[in-house]
C-alpha positions as CSV (number, residue, x, y, z in Angstrom):
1,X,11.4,-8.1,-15.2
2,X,9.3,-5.4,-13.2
3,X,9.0,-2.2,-14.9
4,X,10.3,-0.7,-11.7
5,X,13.6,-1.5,-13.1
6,X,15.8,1.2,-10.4
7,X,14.6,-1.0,-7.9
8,X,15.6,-4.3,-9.2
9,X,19.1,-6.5,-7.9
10,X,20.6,-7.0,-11.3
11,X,21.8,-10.5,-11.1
12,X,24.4,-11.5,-13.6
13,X,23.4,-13.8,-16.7
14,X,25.7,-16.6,-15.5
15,X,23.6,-17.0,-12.3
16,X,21.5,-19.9,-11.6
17,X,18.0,-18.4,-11.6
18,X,16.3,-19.6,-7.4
19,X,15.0,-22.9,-7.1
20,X,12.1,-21.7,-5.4
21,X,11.2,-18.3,-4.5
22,X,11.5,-16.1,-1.3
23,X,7.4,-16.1,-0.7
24,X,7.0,-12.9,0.9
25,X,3.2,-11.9,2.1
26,X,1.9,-8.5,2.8
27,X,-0.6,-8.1,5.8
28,X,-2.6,-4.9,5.3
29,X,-3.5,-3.0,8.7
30,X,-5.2,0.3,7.7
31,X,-4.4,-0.5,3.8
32,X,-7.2,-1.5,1.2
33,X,-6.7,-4.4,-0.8
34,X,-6.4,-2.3,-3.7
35,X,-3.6,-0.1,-2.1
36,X,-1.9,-3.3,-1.2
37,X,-1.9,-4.3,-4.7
38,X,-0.4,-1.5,-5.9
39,X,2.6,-2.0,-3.3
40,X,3.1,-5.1,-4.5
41,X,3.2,-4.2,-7.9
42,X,5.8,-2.1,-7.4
43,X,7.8,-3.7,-5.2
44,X,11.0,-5.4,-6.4
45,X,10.9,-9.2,-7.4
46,X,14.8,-9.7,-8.1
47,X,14.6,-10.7,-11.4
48,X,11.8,-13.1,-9.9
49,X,13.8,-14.7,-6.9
50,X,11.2,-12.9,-4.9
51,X,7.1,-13.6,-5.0
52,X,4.9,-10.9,-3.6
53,X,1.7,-12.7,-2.5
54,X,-1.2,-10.8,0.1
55,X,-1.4,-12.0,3.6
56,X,-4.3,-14.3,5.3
57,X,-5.0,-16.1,1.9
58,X,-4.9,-19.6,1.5
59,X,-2.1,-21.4,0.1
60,X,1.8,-22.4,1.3
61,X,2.6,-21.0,4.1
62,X,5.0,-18.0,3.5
63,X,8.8,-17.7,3.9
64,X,8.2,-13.8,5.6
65,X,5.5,-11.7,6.0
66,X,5.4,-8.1,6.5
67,X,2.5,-6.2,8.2
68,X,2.6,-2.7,6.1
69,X,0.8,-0.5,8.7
70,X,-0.7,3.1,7.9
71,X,-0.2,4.2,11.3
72,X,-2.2,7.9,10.9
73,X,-5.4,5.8,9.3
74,X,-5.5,3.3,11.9
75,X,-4.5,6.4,14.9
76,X,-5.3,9.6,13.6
77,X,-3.0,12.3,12.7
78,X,-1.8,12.8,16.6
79,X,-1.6,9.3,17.6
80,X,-5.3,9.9,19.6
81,X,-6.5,6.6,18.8
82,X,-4.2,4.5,19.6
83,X,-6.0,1.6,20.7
84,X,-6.8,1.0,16.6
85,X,-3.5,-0.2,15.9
86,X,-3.3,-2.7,18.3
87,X,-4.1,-5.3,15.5
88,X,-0.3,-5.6,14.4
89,X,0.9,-5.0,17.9
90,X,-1.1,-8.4,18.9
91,X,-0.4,-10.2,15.6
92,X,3.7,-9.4,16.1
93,X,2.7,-11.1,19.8
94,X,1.7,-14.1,18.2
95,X,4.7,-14.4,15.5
96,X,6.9,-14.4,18.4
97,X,5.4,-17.4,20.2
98,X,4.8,-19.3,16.9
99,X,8.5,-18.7,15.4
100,X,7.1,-16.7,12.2
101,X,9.6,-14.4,10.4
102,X,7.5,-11.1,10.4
103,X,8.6,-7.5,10.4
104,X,6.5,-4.3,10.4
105,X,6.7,-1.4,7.9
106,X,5.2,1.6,9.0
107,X,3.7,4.4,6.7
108,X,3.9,7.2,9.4
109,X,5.6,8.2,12.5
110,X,6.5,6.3,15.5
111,X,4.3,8.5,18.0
112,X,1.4,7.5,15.9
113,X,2.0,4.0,17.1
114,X,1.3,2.2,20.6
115,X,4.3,3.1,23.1
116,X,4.3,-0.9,23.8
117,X,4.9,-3.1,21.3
118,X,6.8,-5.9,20.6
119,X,8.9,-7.1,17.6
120,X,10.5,-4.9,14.5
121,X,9.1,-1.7,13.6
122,X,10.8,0.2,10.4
123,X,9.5,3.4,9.3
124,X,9.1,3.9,5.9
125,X,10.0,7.3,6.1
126,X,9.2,9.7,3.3
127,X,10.1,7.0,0.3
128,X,7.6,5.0,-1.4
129,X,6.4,1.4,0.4
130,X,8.3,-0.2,-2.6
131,X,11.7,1.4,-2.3
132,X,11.4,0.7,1.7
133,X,10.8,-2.9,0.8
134,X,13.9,-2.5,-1.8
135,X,16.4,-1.3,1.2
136,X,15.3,-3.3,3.6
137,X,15.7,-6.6,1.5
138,X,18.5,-5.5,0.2
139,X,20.4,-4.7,3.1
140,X,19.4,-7.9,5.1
141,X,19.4,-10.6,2.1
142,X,22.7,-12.4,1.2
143,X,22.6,-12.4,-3.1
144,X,22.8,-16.4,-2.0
145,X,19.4,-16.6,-0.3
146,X,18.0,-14.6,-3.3
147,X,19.7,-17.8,-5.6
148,X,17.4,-20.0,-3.6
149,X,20.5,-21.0,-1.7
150,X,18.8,-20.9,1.8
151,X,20.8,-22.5,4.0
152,X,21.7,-19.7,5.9
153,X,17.7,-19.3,6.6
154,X,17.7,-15.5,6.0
155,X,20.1,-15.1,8.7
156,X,20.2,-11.5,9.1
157,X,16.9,-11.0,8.4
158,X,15.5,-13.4,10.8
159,X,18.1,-11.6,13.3
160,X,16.5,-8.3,12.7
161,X,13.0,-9.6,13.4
162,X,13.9,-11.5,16.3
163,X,14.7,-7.4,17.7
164,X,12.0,-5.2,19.7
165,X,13.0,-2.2,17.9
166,X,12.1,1.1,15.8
167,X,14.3,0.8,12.1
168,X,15.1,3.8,9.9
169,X,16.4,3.0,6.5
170,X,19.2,5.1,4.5
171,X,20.2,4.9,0.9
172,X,23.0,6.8,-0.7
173,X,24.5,6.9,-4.0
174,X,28.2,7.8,-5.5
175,X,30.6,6.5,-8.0
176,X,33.4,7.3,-5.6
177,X,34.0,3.9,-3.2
178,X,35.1,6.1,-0.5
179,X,33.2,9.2,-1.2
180,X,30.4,6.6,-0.9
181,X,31.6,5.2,2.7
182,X,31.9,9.1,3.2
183,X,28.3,9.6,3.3
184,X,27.3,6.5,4.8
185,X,29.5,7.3,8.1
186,X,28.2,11.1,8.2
187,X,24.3,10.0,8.1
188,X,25.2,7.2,10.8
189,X,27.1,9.8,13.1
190,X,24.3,12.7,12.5
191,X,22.0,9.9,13.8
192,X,23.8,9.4,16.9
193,X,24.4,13.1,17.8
194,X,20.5,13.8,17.0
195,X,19.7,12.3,20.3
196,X,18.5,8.9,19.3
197,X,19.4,5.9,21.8
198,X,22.8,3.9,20.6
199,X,21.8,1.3,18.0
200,X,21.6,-1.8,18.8
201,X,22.1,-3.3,14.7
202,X,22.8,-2.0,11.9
203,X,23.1,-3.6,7.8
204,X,25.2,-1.9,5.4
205,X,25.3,-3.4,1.7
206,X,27.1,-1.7,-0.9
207,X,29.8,-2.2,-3.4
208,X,32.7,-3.9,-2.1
209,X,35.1,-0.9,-1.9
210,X,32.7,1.1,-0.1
211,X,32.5,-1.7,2.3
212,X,36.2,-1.9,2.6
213,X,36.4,2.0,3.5
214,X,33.5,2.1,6.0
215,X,35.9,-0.9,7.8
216,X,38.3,1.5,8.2
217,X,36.6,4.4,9.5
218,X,33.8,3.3,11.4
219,X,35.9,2.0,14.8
220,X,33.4,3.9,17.3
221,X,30.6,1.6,16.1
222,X,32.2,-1.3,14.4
223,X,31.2,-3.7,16.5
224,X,27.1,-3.1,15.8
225,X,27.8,-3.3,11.8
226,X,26.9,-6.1,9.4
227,X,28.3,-6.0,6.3
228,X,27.5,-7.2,2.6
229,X,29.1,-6.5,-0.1
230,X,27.1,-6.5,-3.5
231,X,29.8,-6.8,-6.4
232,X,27.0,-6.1,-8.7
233,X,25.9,-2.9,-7.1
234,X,27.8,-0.2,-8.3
235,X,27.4,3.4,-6.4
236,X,24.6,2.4,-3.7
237,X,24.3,1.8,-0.3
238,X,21.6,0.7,1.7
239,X,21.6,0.7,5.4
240,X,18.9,-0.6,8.1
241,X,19.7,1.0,12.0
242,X,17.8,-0.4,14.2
243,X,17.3,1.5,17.9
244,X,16.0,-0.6,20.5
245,X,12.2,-0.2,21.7
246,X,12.2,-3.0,24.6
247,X,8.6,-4.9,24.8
248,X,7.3,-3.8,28.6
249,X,4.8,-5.8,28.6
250,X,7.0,-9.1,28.9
C-alpha cells in the first residue's frame, strides 16, 4: 500500500484484487525526470489496481497517458512565451488522430497556456499533482474498471478526453450525506455565477446518499451530471467540470 494512504480507494478485503493493472504513463513537458518521479510516487495506486510507469519508454503500450505540463516553466510567469508549450498542444493533435486515451494536467493557469489547443486540459489548481491525479481518477473510474473489469473501456474517462476543454476539480468532505450534496451544489452554482461558460460535463463520485441528494436538487443542471456512487467512500466527493475550449484550428 502507498504510504500516501489519504489518497488511496480502500477496496474491501472480499474483492478480487485486478487481473491486470490500469498502466497509466506520465509524459513530462517542463517537468524533470526526477520531479516526475516524485509525482509518481505519490500518486495513488488503488491498492495496486493502478501502475504508474513514465511516458516515451519502451515497453506495452499504455492503457492512458497523461501529459503533466508546468505551464509557467514552459511560458513564463505571463504566458509570454507561448510558443514553448506547443509540445503537448501537438502531441494531444496526434492522440486524437491515433485514438490514444490522453488527458493533460496542468501545473499553472490557463492564460499561461496556448489559446488553441485541442483535447482535455484540467488544472491542477492549488493541490498537489498527486491529489489532482486522485480526483480525477476517482471521479471518472467505475470501482469495476479498477477490478480489472474493463469492459466498459474507461467509459467516462475516455468520454472526457474525447472533449476540447479546460477541467477544474473539486473535493469536499462531510459525514452528513446531504450536508455533503449541500456543498457540492453550492461550489457547482458559485461556478456558474462566476462568469464561466455553461459546462459542458461534469463527474460526481461520492457516497451513495450524497449522490441520492444531489439527484434531487440539482434539476437546473441535471442533465450534464454523471454519477458514481462509491459505497466505500464515506464523507468525500470528488467532482471533475469540464467547460468547453473548442479546437479552432480544425
Amino acid at each position: 500500500m502507498h504510504q500516501n494512504e489519504h489518497l488511496e480507494m480502500t477496496i474491501r478485503h472480499d474483492e478480487p484484487s485486478p487481473v491486470k493493472p490500469l498502466r497509466v504513463a506520465i509524459q513530462r513537458w517542463g517537468f524533470s525526470e526526477q520531479e516526475v518521479q516524485g509525482v509518481m510516487m505519490d500518486c495513488p495506486t488503488f491498492a495496486g489496481a493502478i501502475d504508474w510507469v513514465p511516458g516515451g519508454r519502451a515497453g506495452a503500450r499504455p492503457d492512458v497517458v497523461v501529459h503533466l505540463v508546468d505551464a509557467t516553466r514552459l511560458s513564463g510567469a505571463n504566458g509570454g512565451a507561448l510558443w514553448n508549450a506547443m509540445g503537448p498542444v501537438q502531441a494531444m493533435r496526434k492522440a486524437r488522430q491515433t485514438g490514444s486515451l490522453e488527458i493533460v494536467l496542468v501545473l499553472g493557469s490557463a492564460s499561461q497556456l496556448p489559446a488553441v489547443r485541442a483535447g482535455c486540459w484540467i488544472l491542477a489548481g492549488s493541490r498537489s499533482l498527486a491529489g489532482a491525479l486522485a480526483i480525477l481518477l476517482r471521479s471518472t473510474l467505475e470501482p469495476s474498471e479498477l477490478m480489472g473489469a474493463r469492459g466498459g473501456q474507461l467509459r467516462w474517462l475516455r468520454d472526457l478526453a474525447s472533449l476540447d476543454a479546460t477541467c477544474l476539480l473539486l473535493q469536499q468532505s462531510d459525514p452528513d450525506p446531504e450536508r455533503l450534496a449541500g456543498k457540492i451544489e453550492g461550489d457547482l452554482v458559485s461556478l456558474f455565477g462566476a462568469g464561466y461558460a455553461a459546462p459542458s460535463w461534469i463527474s460526481i463520485a461520492g457516497p451513495g446518499a450524497a449522490i441520492a441528494a444531489l439527484r434531487q436538487t440539482t434539476g437546473i443542471i441535471a442533465g450534464r451530471l454523471k454519477y458514481s456512487a462509491r459505497p466505500f467512500e464515506a464523507s468525500c466527493a470528488d467532482v471533475v467540470v469540464a467547460f468547453p475550449w473548442p479546437d479552432l484550428a480544425r
